[in-house]
C-alpha positions as CSV (number, residue, x, y, z in Angstrom):
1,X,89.7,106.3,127.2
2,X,91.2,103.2,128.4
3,X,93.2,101.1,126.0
4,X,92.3,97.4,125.5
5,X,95.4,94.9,126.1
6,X,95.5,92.5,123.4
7,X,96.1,88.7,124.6
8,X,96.3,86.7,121.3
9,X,98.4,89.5,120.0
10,X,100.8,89.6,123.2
11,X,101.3,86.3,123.0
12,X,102.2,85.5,119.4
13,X,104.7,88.8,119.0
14,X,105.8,87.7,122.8
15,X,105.8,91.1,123.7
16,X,102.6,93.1,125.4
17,X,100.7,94.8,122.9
18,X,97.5,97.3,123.3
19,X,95.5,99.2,121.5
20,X,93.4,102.2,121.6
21,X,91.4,104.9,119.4
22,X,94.3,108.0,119.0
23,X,93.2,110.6,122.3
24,X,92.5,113.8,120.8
25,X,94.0,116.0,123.5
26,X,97.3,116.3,125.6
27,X,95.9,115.2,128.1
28,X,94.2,112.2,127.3
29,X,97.8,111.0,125.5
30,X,99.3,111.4,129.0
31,X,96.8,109.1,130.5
32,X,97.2,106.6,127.8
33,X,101.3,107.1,128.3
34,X,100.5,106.4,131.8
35,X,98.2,103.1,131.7
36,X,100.8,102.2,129.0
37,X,103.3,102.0,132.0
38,X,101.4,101.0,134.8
39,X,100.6,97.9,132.4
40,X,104.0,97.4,131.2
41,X,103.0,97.7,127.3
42,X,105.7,97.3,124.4
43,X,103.5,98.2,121.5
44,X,100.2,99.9,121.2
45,X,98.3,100.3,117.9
46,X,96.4,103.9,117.7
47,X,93.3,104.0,115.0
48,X,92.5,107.5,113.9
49,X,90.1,108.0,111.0
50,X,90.9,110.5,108.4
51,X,88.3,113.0,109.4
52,X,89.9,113.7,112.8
53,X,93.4,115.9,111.6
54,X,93.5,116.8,114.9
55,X,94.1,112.6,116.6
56,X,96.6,112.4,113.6
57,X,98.6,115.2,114.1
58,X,98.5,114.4,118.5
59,X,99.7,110.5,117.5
60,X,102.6,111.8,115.2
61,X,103.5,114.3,118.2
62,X,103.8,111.8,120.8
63,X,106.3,109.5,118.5
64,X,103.4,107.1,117.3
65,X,104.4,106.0,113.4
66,X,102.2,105.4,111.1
67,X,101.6,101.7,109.6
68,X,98.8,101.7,107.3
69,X,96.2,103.7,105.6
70,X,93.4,101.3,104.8
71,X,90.1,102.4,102.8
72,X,86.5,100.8,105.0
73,X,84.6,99.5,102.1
74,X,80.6,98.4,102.7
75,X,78.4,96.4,100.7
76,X,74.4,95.6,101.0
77,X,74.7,91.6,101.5
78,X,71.4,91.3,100.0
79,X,72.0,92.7,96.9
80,X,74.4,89.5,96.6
81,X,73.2,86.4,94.2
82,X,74.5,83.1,95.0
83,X,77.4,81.5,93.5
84,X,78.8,78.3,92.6
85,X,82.7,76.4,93.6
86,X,83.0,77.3,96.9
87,X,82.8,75.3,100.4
88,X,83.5,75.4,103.9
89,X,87.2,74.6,104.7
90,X,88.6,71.3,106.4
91,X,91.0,70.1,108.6
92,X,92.3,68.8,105.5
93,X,92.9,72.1,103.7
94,X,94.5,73.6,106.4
95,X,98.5,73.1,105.1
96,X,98.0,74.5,102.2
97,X,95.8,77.9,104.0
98,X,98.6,78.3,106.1
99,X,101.0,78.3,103.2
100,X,98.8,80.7,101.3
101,X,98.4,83.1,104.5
102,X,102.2,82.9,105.4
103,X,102.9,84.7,101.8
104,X,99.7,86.6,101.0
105,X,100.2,89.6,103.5
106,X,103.4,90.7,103.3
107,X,102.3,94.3,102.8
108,X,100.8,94.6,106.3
109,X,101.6,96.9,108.4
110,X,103.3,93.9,110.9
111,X,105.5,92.9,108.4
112,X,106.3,96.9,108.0
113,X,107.2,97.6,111.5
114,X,111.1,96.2,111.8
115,X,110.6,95.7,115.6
116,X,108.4,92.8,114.7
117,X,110.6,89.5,113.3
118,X,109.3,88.4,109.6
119,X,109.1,85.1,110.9
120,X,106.7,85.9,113.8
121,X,104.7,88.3,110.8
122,X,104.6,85.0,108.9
123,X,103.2,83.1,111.5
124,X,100.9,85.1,112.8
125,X,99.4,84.7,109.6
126,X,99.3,81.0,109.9
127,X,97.6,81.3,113.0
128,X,95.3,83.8,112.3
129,X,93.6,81.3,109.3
130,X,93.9,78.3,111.3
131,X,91.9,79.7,114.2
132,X,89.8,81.0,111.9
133,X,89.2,77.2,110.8
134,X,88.9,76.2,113.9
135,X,85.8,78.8,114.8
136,X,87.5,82.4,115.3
137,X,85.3,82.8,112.2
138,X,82.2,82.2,111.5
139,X,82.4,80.6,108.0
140,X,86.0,79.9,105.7
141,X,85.1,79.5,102.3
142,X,87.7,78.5,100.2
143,X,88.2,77.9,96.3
144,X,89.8,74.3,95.1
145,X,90.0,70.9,95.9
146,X,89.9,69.3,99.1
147,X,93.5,68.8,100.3
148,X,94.6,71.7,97.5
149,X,92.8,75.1,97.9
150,X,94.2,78.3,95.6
151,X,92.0,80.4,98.0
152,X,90.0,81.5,100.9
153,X,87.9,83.7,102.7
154,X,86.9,84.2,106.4
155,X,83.7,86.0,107.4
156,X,83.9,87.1,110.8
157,X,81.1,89.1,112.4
158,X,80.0,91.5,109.8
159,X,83.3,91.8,107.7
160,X,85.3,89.6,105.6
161,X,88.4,89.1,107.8
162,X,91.1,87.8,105.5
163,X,91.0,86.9,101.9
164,X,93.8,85.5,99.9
165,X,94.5,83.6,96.9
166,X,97.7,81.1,95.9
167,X,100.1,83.3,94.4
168,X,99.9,80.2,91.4
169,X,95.8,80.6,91.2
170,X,95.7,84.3,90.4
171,X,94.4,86.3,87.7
172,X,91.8,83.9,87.2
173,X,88.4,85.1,89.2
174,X,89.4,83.3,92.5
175,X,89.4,86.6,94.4
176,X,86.0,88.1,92.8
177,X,84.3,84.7,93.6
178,X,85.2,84.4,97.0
179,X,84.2,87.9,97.4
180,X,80.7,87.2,96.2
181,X,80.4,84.2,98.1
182,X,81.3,86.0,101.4
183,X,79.1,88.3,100.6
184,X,76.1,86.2,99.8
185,X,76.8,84.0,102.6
186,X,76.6,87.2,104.8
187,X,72.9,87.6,103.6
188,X,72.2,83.8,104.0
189,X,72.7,84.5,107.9
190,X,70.9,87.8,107.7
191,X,74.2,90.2,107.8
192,X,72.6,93.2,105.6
193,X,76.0,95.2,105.6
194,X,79.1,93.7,105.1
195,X,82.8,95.4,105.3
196,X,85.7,95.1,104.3
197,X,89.5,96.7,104.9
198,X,92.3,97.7,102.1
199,X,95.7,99.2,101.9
200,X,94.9,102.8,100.4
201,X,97.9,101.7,98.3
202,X,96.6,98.5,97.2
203,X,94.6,99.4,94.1
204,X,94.0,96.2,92.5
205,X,92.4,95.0,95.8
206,X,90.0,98.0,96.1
207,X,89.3,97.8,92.6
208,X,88.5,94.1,92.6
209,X,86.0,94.7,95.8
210,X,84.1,97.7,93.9
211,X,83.6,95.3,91.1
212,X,82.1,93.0,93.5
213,X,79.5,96.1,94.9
214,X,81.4,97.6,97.5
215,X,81.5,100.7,98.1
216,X,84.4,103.3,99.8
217,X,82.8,104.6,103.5
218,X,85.9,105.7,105.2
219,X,89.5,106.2,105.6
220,X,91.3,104.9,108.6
221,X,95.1,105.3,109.8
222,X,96.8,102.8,111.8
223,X,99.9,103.8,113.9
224,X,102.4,101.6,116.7
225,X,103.4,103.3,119.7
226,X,106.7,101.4,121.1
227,X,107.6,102.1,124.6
228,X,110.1,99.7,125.0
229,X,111.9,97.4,121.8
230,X,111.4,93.8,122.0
């Protein structure tokens, strides 16, 4: 298996990043070691799911640390009804996204990994929704006025990408309805199954997404290999 250099990653962090599904043998992690070389790599991300004990135990053998445990959840897009104070984000909205993004994730597993600066964690967050904006996603739906959203959504090929609400909005639905309108918007382009990740830690999150029809479908770990420290 050949891991995959990440560019938009690399270039944010400015340090080269890759990533790579966790080998399952000796072997296989030598060649990754090796390509990680060759290619000069800092940091590389290895995804294991929690069904192969085997990749997990290899990863924590050859000094890969674990960052996250996130839960997979899946809902039928069809079975979603349509719902009402949403829209599409604008140019207008996009100070106030970036200020929701830059505090909404601070539990990620960036922010959790010291060898990446909170600042750059922070920003990357920033970027992430204004590219989204700007057509990394497909749709941004987003809760509030124009000029003054308390929340957002980004649907990005079958899976809600990132979804966060102003810490000031909370408590009060936002989250559920822009989970239904991702959802149903999913179904309005045909999507049948959409996904959607969470912190195995972050209970409030999974339970507001099984409220909203998803189901759990897997378990996934998440783990950064550093060759060399920024």
């Amino acid at each position: 298996m050949t891991p995959e250099f990440l560019q938009w990653d690399s270039d944010h962090f400015g340090v080269r990043i890759a990533r790579t599904h966790a080998p399952r043998n000796t072997p296989d992690w030598r060649a990754v070691d090796d390509w990680a070389f060759n290619n000069q790599i800092n940091c590389l991300y290895v995804f294991a799911t929690n069904k192969d004990s085997a990749a997990i135990k290899l990863a924590e053998e050859h000094a890969a640390r674990c960052m996250d445990e996130r839960i997979i959840l899946e809902a039928i897009g069809s079975n979603a009804s349509a719902v009402s104070g949403l829209r599409m984000a604008e140019q207008a909205d996009l100070a106030e996204l970036e200020a929701i993004a830059a505090s909404s994730f601070i539990d990620s597993r960036f922010f959790r990994d010291p060898n990446f600066p909170r600042e750059r964690c922070e920003g990357l967050f920033r970027t992430w929704i204004r590219k989204s904006v700007h057509g990394y996603a497909r749709a941004v739906l987003v809760a509030g006025e124009i000029g003054a959203p308390t929340g957002f959504v980004t649907c990005r090929d079958e899976k809600i990408d990132l979804l966060a609400v102003a810490g000031s909005s909370r408590g009060r639905g936002i989250g559920a309805l822009l989970t239904n309108g991702a959802t149903h918007w999913f179904a309005s382009q045909c999507v049948r199954r959409v996904s959607v990740l969470a912190r195995s830690s972050n209970d409030s999150a999974i339970r507001l997404y099984k409220r909203c029809g998803f189901v759990p479908a897997s378990t996934e770990f998440v783990f950064h290999k550093w060759y060399t420290r920024p």
